[in-house]
C-alpha positions in Angstrom: -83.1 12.0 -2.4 -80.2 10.0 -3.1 -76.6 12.0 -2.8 -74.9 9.6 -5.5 -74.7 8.8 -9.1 -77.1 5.5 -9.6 -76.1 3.9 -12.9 -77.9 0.8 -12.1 -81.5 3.0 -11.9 -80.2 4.1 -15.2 -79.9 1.5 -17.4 -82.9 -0.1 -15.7 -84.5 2.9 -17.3 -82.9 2.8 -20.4 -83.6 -1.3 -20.7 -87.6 -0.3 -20.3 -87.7 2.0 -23.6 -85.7 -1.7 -25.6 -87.9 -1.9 -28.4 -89.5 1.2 -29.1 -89.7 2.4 -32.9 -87.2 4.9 -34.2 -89.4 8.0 -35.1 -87.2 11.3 -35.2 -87.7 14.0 -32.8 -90.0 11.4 -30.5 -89.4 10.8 -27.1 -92.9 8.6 -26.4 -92.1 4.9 -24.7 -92.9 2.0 -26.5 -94.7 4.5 -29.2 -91.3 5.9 -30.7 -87.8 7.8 -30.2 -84.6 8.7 -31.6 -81.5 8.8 -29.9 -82.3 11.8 -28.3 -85.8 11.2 -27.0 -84.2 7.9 -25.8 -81.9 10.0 -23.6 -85.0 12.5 -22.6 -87.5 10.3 -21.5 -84.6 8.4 -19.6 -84.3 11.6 -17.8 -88.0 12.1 -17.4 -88.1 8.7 -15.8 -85.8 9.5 -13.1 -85.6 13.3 -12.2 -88.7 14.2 -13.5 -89.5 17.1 -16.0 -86.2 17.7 -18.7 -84.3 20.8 -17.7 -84.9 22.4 -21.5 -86.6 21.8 -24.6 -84.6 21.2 -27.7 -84.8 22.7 -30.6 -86.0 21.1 -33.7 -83.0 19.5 -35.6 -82.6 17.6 -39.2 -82.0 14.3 -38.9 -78.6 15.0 -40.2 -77.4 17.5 -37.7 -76.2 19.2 -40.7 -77.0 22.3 -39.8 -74.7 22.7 -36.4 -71.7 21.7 -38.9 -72.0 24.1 -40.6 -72.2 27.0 -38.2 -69.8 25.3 -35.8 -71.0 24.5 -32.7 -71.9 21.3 -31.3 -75.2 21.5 -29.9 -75.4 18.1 -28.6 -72.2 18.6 -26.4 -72.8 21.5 -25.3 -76.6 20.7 -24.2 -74.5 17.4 -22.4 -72.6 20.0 -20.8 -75.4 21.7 -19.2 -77.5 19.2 -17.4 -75.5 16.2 -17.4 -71.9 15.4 -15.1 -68.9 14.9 -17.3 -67.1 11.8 -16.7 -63.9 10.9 -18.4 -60.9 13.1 -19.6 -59.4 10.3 -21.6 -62.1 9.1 -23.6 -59.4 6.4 -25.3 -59.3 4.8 -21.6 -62.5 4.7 -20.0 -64.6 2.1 -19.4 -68.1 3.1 -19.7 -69.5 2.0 -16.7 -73.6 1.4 -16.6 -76.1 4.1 -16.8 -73.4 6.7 -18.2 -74.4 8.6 -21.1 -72.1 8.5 -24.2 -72.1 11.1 -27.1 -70.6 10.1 -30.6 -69.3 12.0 -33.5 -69.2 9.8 -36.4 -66.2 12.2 -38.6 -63.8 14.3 -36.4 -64.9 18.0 -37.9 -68.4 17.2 -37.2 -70.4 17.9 -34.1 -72.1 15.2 -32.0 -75.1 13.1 -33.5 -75.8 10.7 -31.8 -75.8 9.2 -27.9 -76.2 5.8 -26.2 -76.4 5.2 -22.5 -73.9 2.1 -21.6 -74.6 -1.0 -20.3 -73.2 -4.0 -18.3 -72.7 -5.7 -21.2 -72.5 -2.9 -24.5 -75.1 -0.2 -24.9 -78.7 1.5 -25.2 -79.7 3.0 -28.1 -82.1 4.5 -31.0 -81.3 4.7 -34.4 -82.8 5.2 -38.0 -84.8 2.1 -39.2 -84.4 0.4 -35.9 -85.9 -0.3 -32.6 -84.3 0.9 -29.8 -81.6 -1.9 -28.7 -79.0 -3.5 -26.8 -75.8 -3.9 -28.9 -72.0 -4.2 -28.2 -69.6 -1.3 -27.0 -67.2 -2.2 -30.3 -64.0 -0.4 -31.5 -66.1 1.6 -34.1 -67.9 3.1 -31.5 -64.7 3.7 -28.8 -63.4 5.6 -32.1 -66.3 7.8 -32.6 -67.0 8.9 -28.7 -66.9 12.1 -27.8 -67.8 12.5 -24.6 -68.9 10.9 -21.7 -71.7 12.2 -18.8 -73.2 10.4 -16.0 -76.7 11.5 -15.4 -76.9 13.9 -11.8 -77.9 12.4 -8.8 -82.0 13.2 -7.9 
């Protein structure tokens, strides 16, 4: 059992599921995943079996708009480490897990585990891939996470 955060173990884990099919709701390696299952099987890869189930959820997130929760951030909140205060500072470092919200009343849809060089992730019409950590991303995180130590 290790006693520390291993971020490297992480994105090792996240670079296995690189190319994987979207498919919403998924979470099967090299068969398909969203953003989500990305982040779930991650986690089944390293500690074993996930923590909870989620719920099923449009591919909109639409629904946790409207009755004004974020779902997402709060699930983040429950089984992952919160990492930065000052979201406009950090520098993702590898293996941490970074939520998005893509208009500022809207919950989070969508997470990405960083990299050395960007990050990890699923999304619609897409394998899952490696791309850059830009400014339109910085703008739209919402939270940061690092993954618990086993």
């Amino acid at each position: 059992m290790r006693n520390r955060f291993d971020g490297a173990a992480v994105e090792a884990e996240a670079r296995r599921w690189l190319g994987t099919p979207y498919r919403h709701q998924a979470s099967l390696l090299g068969v398909g995943c969203d953003c989500l299952g990305l982040l779930r099987g991650v986690w089944r890869g390293l500690l074993g079996d996930e923590p909870e189930a989620p719920p099923p959820y449009a591919g909109t997130w639409a629904e946790s708009a409207a009755s004004g929760t974020d779902p997402f951030l709060e699930a983040a909140s429950r089984h992952l480490l919160p990492v930065a205060a000052d979201l406009a500072r950090h520098a993702p470092a590898p293996g941490e897990v970074l939520l998005f919200a893509f208009r500022a009343h809207l919950p989070a849809r969508h997470c990405a585990i960083a990299t050395g060089a960007g990050m990890i992730h699923a999304h619609d019409h897409a394998a899952v891939t490696e791309v850059a950590f830009t400014p339109w991303w910085r703008r739209h995180l919402v939270g940061v996470f690092r993954f618990p130590a086993e």
